[in-house]
KOLDOMAR-658615 format. One record per residue (C-alpha): residue in one letter; x, y negated, z negated. Coordinates in nm, 2 decimals. Layout:
BEGIN
A  X  Y  Z $
...
***
This chain:
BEGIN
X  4.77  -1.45  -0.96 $
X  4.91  -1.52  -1.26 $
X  4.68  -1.54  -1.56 $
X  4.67  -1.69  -1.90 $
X  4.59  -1.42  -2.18 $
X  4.20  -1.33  -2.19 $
X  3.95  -1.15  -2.44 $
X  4.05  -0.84  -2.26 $
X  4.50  -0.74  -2.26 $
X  4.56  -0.68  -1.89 $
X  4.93  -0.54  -1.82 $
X  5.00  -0.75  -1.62 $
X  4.94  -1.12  -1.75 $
X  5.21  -1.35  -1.64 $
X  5.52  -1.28  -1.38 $
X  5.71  -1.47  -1.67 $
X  5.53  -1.26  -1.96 $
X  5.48  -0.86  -2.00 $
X  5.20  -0.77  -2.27 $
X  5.33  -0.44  -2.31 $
X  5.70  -0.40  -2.36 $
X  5.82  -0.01  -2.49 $
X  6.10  0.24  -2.33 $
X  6.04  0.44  -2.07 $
X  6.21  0.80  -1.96 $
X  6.36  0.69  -1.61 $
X  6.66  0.91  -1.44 $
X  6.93  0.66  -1.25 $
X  6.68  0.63  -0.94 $
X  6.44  0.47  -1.12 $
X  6.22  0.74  -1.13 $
X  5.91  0.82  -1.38 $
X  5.94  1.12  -1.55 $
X  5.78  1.37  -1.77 $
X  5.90  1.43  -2.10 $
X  5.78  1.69  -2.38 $
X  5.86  1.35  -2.58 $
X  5.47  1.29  -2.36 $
X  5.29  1.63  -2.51 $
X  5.07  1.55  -2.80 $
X  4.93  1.92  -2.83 $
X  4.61  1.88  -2.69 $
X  4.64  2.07  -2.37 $
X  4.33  1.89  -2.19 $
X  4.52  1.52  -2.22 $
X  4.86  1.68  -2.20 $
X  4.75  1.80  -1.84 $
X  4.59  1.45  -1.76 $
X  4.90  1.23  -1.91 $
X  5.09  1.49  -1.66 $
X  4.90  1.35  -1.36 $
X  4.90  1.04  -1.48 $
X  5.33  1.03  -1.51 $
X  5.34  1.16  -1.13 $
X  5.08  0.93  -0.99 $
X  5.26  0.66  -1.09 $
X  5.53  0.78  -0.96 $
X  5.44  0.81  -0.67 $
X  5.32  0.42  -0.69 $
X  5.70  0.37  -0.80 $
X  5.86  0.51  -0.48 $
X  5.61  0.55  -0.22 $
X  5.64  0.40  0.17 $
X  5.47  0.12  0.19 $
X  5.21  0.21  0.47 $
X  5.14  0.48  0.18 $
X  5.08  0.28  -0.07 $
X  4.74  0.19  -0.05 $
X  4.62  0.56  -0.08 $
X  4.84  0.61  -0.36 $
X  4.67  0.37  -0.51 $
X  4.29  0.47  -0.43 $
X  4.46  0.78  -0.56 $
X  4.53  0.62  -0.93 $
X  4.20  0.51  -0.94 $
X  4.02  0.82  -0.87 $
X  4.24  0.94  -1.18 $
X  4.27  0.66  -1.37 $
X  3.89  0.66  -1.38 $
X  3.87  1.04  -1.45 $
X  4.14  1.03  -1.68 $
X  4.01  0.72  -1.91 $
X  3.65  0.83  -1.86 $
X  3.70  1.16  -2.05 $
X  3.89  0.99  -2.30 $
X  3.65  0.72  -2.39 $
X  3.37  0.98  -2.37 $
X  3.55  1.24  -2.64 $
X  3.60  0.91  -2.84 $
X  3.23  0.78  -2.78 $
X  3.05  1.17  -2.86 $
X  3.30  1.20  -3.15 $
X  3.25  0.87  -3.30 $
X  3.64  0.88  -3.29 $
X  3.73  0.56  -3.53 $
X  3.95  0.36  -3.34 $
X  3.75  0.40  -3.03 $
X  3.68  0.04  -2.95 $
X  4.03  -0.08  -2.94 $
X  4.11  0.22  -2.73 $
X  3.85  0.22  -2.48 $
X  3.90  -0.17  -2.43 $
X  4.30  -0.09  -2.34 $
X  4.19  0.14  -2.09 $
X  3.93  -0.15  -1.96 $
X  4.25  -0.40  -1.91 $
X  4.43  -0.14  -1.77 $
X  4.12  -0.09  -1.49 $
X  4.06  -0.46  -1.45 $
X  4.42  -0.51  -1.37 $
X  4.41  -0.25  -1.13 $
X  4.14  -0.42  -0.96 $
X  4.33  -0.74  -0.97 $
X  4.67  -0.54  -0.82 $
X  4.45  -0.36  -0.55 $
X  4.26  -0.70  -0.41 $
X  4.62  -0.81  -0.34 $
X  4.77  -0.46  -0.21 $
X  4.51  -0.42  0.02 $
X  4.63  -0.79  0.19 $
X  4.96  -0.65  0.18 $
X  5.11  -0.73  -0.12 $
X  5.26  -0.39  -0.23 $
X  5.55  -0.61  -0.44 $
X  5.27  -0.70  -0.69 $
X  5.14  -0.34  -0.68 $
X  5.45  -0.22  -0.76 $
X  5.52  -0.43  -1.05 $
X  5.16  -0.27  -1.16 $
X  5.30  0.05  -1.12 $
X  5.65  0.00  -1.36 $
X  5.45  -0.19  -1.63 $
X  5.21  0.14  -1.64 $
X  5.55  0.30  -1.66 $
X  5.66  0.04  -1.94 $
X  5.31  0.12  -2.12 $
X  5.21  0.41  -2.12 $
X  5.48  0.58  -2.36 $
X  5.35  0.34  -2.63 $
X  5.00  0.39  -2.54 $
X  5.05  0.77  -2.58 $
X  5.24  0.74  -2.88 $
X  5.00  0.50  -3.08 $
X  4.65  0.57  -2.95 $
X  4.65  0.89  -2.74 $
X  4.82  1.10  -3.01 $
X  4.59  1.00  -3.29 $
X  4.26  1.09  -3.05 $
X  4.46  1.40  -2.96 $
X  4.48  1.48  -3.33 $
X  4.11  1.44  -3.37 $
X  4.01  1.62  -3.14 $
X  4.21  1.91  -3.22 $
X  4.14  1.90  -3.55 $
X  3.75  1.93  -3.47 $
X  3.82  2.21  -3.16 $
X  4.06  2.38  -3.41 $
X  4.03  2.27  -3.78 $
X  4.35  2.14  -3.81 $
X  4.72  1.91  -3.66 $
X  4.89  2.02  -3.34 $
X  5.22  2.17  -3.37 $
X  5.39  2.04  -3.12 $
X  5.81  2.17  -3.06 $
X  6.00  1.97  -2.82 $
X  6.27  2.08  -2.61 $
X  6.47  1.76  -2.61 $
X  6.60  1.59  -2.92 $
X  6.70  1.23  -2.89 $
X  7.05  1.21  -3.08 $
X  7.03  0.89  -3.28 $
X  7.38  0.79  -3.53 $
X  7.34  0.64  -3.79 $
X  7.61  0.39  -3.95 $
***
């Protein structure tokens, strides 16, 4: 399985190297979780990037004669999910559309990867899939998804999102 670095970024390359590397909002059980940290003020990907937090999830911390559906699952929203988003960047002509689209390719060709092995049994590998989609997608969000979710806003609405947050990360400085 493991795979030297290709034209396309898959999450997971390497058992020894992570592509993606960012923090995640985890409670002492290990579990994904949403945070308004997440909301980029456009409600239509704000509900997807919802789903998207509890499917994973459920990856995360599902039995393992479960796991297979849970994953057919994440595809049947992963696909949704990406689909809409590549399509609002590709009617839009949204600028950094390529380099957007073609993460949510490695993130589908990985899956494919994951899910040839899950469905021999290897729910291990599947697993590690699931917490580097945990490790990404915060970064993901932050970088690429709020920058569409501005656009699109701004064309729907003429202008930013305000978003307010409930939770305030308290930071000291020295």
């Amino acid at each position: 399985m493991p795979r030297a670095q290709s034209q396309k970024r898959h999450i997971l390359v390497s058992r020894k190297k992570k592509v993606y590397m960012s923090d995640t909002l985890t409670t002492q059980n290990n579990t994904f979780e949403w945070s308004d940290t997440f909301d980029l003020g456009y409600q239509p990907m704000d509900s997807t990037h919802r789903e998207f937090v509890d499917i994973v999830n459920v990856l995360i911390h599902c039995p393992d004669e479960e796991f297979l559906a849970a994953m057919d699952k994440f595809k049947i929203h992963a696909l949704s999910h990406f689909g809409q988003e590549d399509q609002w960047m590709t009617e839009t002509e949204f600028p950094a559309g390529d380099c957007h689209i073609g993460e949510h390719a490695a993130v589908m060709a990985s899956f494919e990867e994951v899910y040839a092995l899950a469905k021999n049994g290897d729910t291990k590998t599947g697993r590690g899939f699931a917490k580097e989609l945990q490790n990404w997608f915060p970064g993901h969000a932050d970088y690429l998804d709020s920058a569409l979710a501005h656009w699109m806003f701004k064309r729907t609405h003429g202008g930013k999102p305000v978003v307010i947050r409930r939770t305030i990360k308290e930071t000291h400085l020295e």
